[in-house]
C-alpha positions, 0 to 999 in steps of 0.5 A, spaced: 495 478 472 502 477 470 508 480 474 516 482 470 520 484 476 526 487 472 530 490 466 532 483 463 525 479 462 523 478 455 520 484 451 513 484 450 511 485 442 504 485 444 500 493 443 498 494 450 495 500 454 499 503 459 500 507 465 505 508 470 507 511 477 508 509 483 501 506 486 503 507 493 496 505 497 492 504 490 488 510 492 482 513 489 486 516 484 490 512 482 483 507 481 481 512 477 486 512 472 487 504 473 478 504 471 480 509 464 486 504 463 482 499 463 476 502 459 481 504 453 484 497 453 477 494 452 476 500 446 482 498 443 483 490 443 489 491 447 492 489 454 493 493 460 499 494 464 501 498 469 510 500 469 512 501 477 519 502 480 522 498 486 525 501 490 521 508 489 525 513 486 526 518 493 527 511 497 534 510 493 536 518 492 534 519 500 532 514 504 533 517 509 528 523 507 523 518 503 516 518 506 513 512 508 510 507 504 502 506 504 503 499 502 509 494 501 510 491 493 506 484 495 500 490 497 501 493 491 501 488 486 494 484 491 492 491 490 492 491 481 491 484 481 484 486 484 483 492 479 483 486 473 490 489 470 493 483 465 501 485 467 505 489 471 512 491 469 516 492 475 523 496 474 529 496 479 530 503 480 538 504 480 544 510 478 542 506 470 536 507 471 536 514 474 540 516 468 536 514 461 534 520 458 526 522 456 527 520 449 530 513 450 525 512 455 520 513 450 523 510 445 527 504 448 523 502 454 516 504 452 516 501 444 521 496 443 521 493 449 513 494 450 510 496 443 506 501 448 499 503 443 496 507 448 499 511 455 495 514 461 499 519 466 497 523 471 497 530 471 503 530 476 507 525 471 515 526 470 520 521 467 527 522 465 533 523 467 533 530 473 524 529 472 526 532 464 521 529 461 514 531 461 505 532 458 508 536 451 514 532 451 510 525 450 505 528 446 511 531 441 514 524 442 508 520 441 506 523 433 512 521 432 513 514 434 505 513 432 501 511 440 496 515 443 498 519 449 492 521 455 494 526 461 488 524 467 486 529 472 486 529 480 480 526 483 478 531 488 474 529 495 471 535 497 475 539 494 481 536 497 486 532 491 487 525 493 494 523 494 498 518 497 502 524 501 494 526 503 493 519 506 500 519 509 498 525 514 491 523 516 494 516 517 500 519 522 495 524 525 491 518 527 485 520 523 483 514 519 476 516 517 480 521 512 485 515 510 479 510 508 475 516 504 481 517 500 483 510 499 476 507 497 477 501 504 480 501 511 487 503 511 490 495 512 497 492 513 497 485 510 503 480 513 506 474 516 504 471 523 511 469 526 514 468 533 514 473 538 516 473 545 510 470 548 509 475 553 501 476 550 500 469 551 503 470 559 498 477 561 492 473 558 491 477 551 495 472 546 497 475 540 498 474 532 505 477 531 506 480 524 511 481 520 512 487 517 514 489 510 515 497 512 520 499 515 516 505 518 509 504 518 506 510 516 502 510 523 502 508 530 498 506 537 493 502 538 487 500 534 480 497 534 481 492 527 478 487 523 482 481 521 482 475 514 486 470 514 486 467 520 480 461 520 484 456 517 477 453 514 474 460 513 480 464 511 475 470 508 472 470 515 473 477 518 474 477 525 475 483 531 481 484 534 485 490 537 491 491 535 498 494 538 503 497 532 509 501 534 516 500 540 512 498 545 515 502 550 513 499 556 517 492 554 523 495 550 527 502 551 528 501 544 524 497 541 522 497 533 515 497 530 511 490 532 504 489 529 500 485 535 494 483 534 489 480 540 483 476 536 477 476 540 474 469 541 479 466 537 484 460 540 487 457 533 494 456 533 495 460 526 503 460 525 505 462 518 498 464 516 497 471 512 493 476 515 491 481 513 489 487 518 483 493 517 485 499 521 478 501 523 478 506 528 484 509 533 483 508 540 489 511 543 497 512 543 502 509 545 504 510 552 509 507 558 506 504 563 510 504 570 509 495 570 506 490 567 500 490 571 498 498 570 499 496 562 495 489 563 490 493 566 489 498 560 489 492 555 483 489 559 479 497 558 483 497 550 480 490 549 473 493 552 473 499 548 475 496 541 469 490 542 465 495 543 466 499 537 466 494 532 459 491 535 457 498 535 459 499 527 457 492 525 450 493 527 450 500 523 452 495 516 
């Protein structure tokens, strides 16, 4: 999959199939239309491609309003690689951006700069300057400048629309069974290991500290998960753990959102490894404790519970 990341690269004179939207989480949803994209570019010949925008358009307008984001673009794109797009074409979202009336969209971005044949929306779709541009705009637009225009429907899953914002509420609700039958897959955050404090290794329960890329996870507490990346020599392999995301208020007054994860039967060093972290089932909140030896006693009953669990899941795979 090729990746452009701005305004300025080259253009791409070579017909291709097209959808755009944000793609937070690459759910259900947006697998469909990413599979009727991909059905469409075989019919015709052509290549796929996929238009997203960073920051997101809410993120620049108010950022202190914004939701949350399900996935960091790096997800996002490991994400699309997966569903055999051929490129990506990620825009800078700024005041320029936001000012391009729906006409020069069209006219500019999708067919000068991209030779657009054949276009897929989602049936919530708005472009333009103040979200002017809409469905039977685009069909006026495309008789005229000669491509193919397609609006998808929304995948419902028992009667329920599957929806980034859907996702959100049951990630922040703690109900993960809900996040992974919209999503198609275990909710996961993917990062860095990168130095903490040590402080896992001292109670006896060592740590993975991971990077975040979100600001605000869009949930919080402690986790039985599964893990890939951390066998060096096998970095597919899946490994149980239990992990800790938020402030970790017994340690800080006003600490920011740490993901810890404690690997089960595993002691390598593994600094600098990607991990990526499935949230399988939340076990509870997040809770001061009055010392370290109440809190080193609840993470032996968190450990305890989260082995229990998963071993009890992957005898029922």
């Amino acid at each position: 999959m090729q990746i452009w990341r701005s305004r300025s690269s080259p253009h791409h004179k070579t017909p291709i199939a097209l959808t755009i939207g944000n793609f937070d989480g690459v759910h259900l949803g947006h697998q469909a239309i990413l599979a009727r994209l991909k059905s469409a570019s075989d019919h015709l010949g052509i290549a796929t491609c996929v238009m997203t925008f960073e920051p997101h358009p809410r993120e620049f307008f108010a950022p202190d309003q914004a939701p949350t984001r399900l996935t960091s673009l790096r997800e996002k794109l490991i994400q699309l690689a997966a569903s055999r797009i051929d490129y990506v074409r990620v825009y800078r979202f700024n005041y320029d951006f936001a000012k391009i009336s729906p006409e020069f969209f069209v006219s500019k971005i999708l067919q000068e700069n991209h030779t657009v044949q054949w276009l897929l929306i989602g049936d919530d779709f708005r472009f333009g300057a103040r979200r002017a541009g809409d469905f039977a705009l685009l069909q006026e637009l495309s008789r005229k400048l000669n491509f193919e225009v397609e609006k998808m429907p929304s995948i419902r899953i028992d009667g329920e629309r599957v929806s980034s914002t859907r996702i959100r509420e049951a990630l922040e609700a703690g109900d993960l069974p809900t996040a992974q039958r919209f999503l198609g897959r275990p909710y996961s955050m993917s990062g860095r290991v990168i130095h903490g404090d040590k402080l896992g290794a001292k109670l006896g329960f060592p740590t993975a500290n991971i990077q975040l890329r979100l600001n605000r996870p869009p949930l919080s507490g402690i986790f039985a998960v599964r893990v890939r990346g951390a066998n060096k020599t096998s970095p597919l392999e899946v490994i149980d753990g239990v992990a800790s995301l938020g402030a970790r208020p017994t340690i800080h007054d006003n600490g920011q959102p740490t993901l810890e994860v404690h690997l089960f039967d595993f002691d390598q060093t593994i600094y600098g490894a990607h991990l990526q972290v499935d949230f399988i089932h939340k076990l509870r909140d997040e809770e001061k404790y009055p010392d370290i030896s109440t809190l080193v006693a609840q993470i032996r009953k968190d450990v305890f519970a989260a082995r229990k669990l998963l071993q009890s899941q992957a005898c029922c795979i």
